[in-house]
C-alpha positions as CSV (number, residue, x, y, z in Angstrom):
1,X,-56.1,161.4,175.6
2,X,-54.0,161.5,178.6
3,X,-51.7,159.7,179.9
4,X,-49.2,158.9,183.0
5,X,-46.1,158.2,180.8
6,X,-44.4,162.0,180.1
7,X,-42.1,160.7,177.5
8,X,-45.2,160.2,175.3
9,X,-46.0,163.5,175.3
10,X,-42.3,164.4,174.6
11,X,-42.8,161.8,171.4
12,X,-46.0,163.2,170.6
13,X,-44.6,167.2,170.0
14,X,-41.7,165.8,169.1
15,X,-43.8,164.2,165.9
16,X,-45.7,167.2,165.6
17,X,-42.6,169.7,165.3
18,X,-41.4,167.5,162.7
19,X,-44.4,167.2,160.6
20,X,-44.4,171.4,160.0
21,X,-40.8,170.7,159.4
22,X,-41.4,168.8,156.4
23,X,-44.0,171.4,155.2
24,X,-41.8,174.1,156.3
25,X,-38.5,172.2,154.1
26,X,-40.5,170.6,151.3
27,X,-40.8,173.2,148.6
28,X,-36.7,173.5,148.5
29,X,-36.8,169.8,147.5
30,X,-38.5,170.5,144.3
31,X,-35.8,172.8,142.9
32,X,-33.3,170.1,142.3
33,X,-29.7,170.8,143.0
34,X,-28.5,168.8,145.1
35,X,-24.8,170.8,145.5
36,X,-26.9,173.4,146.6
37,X,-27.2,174.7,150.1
38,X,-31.0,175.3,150.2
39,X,-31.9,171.8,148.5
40,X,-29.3,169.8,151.1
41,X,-30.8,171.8,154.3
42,X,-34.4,170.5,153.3
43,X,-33.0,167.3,152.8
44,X,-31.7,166.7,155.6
45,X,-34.4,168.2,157.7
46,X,-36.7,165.5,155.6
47,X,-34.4,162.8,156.4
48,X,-34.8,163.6,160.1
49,X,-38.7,164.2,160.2
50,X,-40.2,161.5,157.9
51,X,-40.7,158.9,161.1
52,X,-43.2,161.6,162.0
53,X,-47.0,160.1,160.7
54,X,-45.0,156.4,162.0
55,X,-44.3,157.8,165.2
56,X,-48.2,159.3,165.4
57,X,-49.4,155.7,165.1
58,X,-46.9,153.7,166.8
59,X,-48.3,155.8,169.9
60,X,-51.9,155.0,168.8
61,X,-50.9,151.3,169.2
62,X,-49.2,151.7,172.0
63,X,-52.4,153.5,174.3
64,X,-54.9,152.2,172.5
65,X,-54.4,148.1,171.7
66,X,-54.1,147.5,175.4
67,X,-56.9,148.7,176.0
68,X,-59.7,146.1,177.1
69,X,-63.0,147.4,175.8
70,X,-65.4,145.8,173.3
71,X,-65.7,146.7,169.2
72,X,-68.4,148.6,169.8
73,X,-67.4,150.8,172.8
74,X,-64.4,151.3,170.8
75,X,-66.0,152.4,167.7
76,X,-68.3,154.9,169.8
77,X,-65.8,156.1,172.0
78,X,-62.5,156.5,169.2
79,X,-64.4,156.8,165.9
80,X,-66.2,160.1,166.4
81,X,-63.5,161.8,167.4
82,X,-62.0,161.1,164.1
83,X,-65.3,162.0,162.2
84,X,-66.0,165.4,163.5
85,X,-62.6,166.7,162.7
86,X,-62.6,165.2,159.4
87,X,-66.1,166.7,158.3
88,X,-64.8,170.2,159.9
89,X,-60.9,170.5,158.3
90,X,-62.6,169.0,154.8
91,X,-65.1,172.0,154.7
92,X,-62.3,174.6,155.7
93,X,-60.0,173.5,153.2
94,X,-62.8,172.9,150.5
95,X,-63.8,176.4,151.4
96,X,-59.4,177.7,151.6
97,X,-59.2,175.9,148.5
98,X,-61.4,178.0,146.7
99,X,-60.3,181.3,148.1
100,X,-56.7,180.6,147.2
101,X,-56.3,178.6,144.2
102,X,-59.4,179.8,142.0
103,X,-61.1,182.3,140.5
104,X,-64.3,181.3,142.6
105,X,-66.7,183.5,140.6
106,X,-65.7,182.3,137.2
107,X,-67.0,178.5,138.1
108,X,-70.0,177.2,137.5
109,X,-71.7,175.2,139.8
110,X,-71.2,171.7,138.5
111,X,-67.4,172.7,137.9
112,X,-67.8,173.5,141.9
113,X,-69.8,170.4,142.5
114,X,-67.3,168.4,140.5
115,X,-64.1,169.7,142.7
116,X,-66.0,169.4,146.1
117,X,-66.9,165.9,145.3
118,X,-63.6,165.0,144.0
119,X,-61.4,166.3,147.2
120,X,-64.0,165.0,149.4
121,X,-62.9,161.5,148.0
122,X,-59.3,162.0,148.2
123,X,-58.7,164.7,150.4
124,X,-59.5,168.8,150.6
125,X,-56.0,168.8,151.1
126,X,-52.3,166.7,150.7
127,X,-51.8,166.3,154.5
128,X,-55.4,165.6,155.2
129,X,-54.6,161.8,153.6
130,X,-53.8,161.2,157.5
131,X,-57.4,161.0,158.6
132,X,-58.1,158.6,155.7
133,X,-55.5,156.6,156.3
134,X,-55.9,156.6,160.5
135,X,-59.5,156.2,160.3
136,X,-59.4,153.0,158.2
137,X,-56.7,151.9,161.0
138,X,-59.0,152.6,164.0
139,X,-61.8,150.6,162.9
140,X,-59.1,147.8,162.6
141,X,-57.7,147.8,166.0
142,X,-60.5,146.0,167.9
143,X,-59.6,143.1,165.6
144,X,-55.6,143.6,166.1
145,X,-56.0,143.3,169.5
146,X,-57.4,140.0,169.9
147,X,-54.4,139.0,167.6
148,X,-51.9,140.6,169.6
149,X,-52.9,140.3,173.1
150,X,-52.7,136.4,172.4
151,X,-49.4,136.8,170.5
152,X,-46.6,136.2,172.7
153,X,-43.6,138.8,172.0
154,X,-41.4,136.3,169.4
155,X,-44.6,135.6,167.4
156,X,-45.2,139.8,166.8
157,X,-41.7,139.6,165.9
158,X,-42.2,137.7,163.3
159,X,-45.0,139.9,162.2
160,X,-42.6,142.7,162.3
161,X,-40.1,141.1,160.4
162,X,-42.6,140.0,157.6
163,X,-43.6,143.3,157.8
164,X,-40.5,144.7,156.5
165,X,-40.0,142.6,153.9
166,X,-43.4,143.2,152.8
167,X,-42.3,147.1,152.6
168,X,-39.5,145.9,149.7
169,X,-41.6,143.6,148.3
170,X,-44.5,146.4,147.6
171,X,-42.1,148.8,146.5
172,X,-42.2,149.5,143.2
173,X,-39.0,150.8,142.7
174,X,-37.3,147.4,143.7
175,X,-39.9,145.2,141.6
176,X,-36.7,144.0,139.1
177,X,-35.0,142.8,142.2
178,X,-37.3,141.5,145.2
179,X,-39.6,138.4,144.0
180,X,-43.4,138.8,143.8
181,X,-44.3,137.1,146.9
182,X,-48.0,138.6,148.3
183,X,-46.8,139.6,151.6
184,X,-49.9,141.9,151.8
185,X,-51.4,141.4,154.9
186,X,-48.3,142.3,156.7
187,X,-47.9,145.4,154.3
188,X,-49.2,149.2,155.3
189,X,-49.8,151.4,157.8
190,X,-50.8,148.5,160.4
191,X,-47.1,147.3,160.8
192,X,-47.1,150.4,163.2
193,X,-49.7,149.9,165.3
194,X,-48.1,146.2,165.7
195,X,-44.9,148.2,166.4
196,X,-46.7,150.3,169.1
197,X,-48.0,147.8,171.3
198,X,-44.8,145.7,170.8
199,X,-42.9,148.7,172.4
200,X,-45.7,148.8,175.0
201,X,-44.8,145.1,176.6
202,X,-41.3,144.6,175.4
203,X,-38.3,145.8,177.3
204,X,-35.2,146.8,176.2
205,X,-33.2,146.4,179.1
206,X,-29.3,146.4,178.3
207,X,-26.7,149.1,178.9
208,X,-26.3,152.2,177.0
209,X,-29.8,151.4,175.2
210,X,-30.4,155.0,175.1
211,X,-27.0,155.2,172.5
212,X,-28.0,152.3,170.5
213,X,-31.4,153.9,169.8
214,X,-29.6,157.4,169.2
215,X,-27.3,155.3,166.6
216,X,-29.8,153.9,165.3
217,X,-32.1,157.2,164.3
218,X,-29.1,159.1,163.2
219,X,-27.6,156.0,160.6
220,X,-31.2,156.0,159.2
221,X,-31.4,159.6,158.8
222,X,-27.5,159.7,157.2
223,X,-28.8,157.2,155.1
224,X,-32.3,158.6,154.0
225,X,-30.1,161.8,153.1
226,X,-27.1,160.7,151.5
227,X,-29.7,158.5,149.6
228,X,-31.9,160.9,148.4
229,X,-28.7,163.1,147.8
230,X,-27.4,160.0,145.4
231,X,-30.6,159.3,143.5
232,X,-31.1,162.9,142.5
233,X,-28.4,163.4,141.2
234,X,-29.1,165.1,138.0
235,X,-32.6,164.0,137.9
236,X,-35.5,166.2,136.7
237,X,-37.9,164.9,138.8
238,X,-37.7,164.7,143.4
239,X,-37.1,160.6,144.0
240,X,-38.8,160.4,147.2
241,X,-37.2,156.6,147.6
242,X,-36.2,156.9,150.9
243,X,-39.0,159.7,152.6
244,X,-41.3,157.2,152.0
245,X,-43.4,156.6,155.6
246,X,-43.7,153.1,155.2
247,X,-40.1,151.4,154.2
248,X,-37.4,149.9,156.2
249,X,-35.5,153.0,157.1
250,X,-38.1,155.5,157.8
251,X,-39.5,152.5,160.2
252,X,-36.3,152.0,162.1
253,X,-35.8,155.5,162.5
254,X,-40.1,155.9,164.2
255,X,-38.9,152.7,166.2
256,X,-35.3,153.9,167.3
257,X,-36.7,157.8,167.6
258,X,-39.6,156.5,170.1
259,X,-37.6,154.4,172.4
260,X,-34.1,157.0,172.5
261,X,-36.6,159.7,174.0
262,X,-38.2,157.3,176.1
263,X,-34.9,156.7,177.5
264,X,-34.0,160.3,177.9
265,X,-37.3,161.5,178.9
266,X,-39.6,159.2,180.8
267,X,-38.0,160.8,184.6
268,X,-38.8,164.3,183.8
269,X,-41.3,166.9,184.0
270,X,-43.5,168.2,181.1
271,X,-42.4,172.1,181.0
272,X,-45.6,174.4,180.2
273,X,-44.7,175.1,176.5
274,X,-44.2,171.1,175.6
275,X,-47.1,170.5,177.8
276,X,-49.4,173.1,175.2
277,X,-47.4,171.9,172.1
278,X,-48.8,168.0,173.4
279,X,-52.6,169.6,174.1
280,X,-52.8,171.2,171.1
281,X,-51.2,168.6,168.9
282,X,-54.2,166.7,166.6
283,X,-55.4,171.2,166.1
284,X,-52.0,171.7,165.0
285,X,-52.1,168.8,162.4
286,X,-55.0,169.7,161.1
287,X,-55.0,173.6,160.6
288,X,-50.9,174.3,159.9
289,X,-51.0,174.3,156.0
290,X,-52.9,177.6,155.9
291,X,-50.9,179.9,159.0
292,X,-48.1,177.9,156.9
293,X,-48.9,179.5,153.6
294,X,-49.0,182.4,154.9
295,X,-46.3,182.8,156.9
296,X,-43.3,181.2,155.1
297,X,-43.5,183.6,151.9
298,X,-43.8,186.6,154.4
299,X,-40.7,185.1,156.1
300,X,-38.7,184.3,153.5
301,X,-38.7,187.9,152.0
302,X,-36.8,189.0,155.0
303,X,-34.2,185.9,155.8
304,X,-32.4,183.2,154.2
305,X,-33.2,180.0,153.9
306,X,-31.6,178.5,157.1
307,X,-33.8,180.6,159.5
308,X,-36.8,180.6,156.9
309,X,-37.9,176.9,157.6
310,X,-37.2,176.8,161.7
311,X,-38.8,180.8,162.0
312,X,-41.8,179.1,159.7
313,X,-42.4,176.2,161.7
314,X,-42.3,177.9,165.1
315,X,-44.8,180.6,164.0
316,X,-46.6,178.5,162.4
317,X,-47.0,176.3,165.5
318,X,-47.6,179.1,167.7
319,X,-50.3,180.5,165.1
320,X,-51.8,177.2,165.2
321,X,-52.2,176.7,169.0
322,X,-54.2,180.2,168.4
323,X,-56.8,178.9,165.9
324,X,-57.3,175.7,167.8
325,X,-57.1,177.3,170.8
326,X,-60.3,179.9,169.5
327,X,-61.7,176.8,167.8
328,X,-62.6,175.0,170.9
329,X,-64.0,178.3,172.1
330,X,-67.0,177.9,170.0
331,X,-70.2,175.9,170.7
332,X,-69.2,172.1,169.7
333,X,-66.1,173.5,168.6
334,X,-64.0,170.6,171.1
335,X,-65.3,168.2,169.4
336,X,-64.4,169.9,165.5
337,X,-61.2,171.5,166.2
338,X,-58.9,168.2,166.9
């Protein structure tokens, strides 16, 4: 989709660098020690990057809620090019999952029947959850919008503050101390598409907005680290508490993140390389995990792990522009690719 406001496509590769950050950074995380250089570098990289899936859909609400057109011309225009991608990535990584994780030839077929049906139900692969998750949104924002486009800017507000709460409420790990109240239709994913077209009619118009948002991002990324840093401490296990997409921190950060480089951003001009990063962005999703796997072992035999995770994620990002790139060569291959 395109757009006349270039500090969305700054947003948008900003979101996509950081989500091959956290793949890049992730595996250090499970190898608790948190005095450890290697474990603190990922976390802090994961502190910083988690707004990443937020900031993807608080852009979704921001283009696409305003947008007057009818449920169904929103269904047939938006929905398919959702579908195609999702039947396309689910049969490479069905097929990449096989290759790599199993002896292929030792299976029998309802062994292969029973793992194709199961990861088509859940997902061929971990990052893939995003198309389940942003499918089930799409096909709720013709509703949202007659909500929101009759909700002045204190009412959605209020929605966003509810919202919040609901995020604490849900969480399990502060059930002994939040009461049970069923805040559940302000709870999920939807929050940021409320969030998104909020941004699109509000204005923050104050002096040195730009630093308050910077504040804002860097306290919740100080926080999400030195959190994670506390709860670990000695554990066994990664406590994700604070990398979780939807709580309170990792929302002010998508929030503050979104409107700083709005700020900084909207006056200039799209250089070439952001401008391919931005056209190639929903490809790059979609198809990093396997240039990924690949690349990051090869990398890391050769340097240490401060250039291993920013050489990985370049590469892997430049790899990934590639595939898509001879993706939508192919006949129909547009519409598969992403």
């Amino acid at each position: 989709m395109t757009e006349k406001n270039n500090y969305l496509i700054y947003i948008r590769v900003i979101a996509t660098i950081f989500v091959v950050l956290i793949h890049a950074s992730t595996g250090f995380l499970y190898r608790i020690n948190t005095a450890g250089f290697d474990w603190n570098y990922a976390n802090w990289i994961n502190a910083a990057t988690r707004c990443s899936v937020p900031i993807f859909i608080i852009i979704s609400g921001f283009l696409l809620i305003p947008k007057d057109e009818d449920t169904w011309t929103f269904y047939k225009k938006r929905v398919p090019k959702l579908l195609y991608p999702f039947a396309f990535w689910t049969l490479v990584y069905l097929i990449y999952y096989f290759y790599r994780y199993t002896n292929f030839e030792s299976l029998s077929t309802e062994k292969i029947w029973s793992i194709s049906f199961d990861k088509i139900l859940h997902g061929a692969n971990a990052h893939l959850w995003y198309l389940y998750m942003i499918i089930g949104l799409y096909l709720a924002i013709p509703f949202l919008r007659k909500l929101l486009i009759r909700s002045s800017t204190s009412e959605m507000e209020v929605f966003l503050v509810l919202w919040l709460l609901s995020m604490c409420f849900s969480n399990k790990s502060l059930y002994k101390v939040m009461p049970k109240f069923d805040l559940t239709f302000f709870s999920g994913y939807v929050g940021y598409l409320v969030l998104g077209y909020y941004l699109s009619v509000k204005n923050f118009d104050f002096k040195k907005s730009w630093f308050v948002f910077a504040f804002l991002y860097l306290l919740m990324v100080v926080i999400g680290a030195v959190g994670t840093n506390i709860l670990n401490q000695g554990a066994k296990r990664l406590d994700p508490f604070f990398y979780n997409y939807v709580f309170v921190t990792t929302t002010i950060a998508a929030g503050s993140l979104f409107l700083w480089v709005k700020e900084w951003t909207q006056n200039l001009q799209v250089p070439a390389w952001i401008a391919t990063i931005d056209k190639y962005s929903f490809g790059i999703y979609l198809c990093h995990i396997i240039p990924l796997n690949f690349l990051h072992p090869l990398i890391y035999k050769f340097f240490s792990t401060a250039w291993v995770i920013p050489l990985a994620t370049i590469s892997t990002i430049i790899v990934s522009i590639g595939i898509t790139f001879l993706i939508r060569k192919l006949p129909y291959g547009k519409y598969a690719s992403g």
